[in-house]
C-alpha positions in Angstrom: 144.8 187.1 69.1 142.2 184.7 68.2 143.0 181.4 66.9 142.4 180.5 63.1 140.0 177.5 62.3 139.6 176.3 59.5 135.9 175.8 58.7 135.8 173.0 56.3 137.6 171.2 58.8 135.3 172.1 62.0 132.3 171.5 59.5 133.5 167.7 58.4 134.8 167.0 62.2 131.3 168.0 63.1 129.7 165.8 61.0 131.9 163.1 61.7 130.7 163.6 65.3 127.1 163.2 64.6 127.4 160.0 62.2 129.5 158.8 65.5 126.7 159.7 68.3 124.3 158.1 65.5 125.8 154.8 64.8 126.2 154.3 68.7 122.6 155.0 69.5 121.7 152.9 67.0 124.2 149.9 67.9 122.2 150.3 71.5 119.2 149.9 69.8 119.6 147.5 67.5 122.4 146.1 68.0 122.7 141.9 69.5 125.5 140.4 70.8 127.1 138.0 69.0 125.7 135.2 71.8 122.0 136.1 71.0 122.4 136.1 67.3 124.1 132.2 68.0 121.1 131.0 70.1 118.6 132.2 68.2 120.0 130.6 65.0 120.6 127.2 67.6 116.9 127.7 68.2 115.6 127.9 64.8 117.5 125.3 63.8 116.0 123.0 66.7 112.4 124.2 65.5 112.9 123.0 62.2 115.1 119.8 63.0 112.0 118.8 65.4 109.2 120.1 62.5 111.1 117.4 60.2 110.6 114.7 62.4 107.2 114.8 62.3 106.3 114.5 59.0 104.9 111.4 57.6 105.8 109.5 54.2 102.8 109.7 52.4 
């Protein structure tokens, strides 16, 4: 005899599933370590620390 399954349950499992394989393909793609999002903001901050110190009083 054949095991009962709820649909509604399989359906919203499945789903689940997907948003899942989705948000970690995305996180691949996308995604930045926390290190890289630090040096980049370290290297901004030098641009514009070294773009201030050139400007004249005029």
């Amino acid at each position: 005899m054949a095991e009962i399954v709820n649909l509604n349950r399989f359906r919203k499992d499945k789903a689940r599933a997907d948003k899942k394989a989705q948000a970690d393909e995305n996180a691949v793609k996308f995604g930045r370590s926390k290190s890289d999002k630090a040096l980049e903001t370290a290297k901004v901050e030098k641009f514009i620390r070294d773009l201030d110190a050139h400007k004249t009083d005029e």
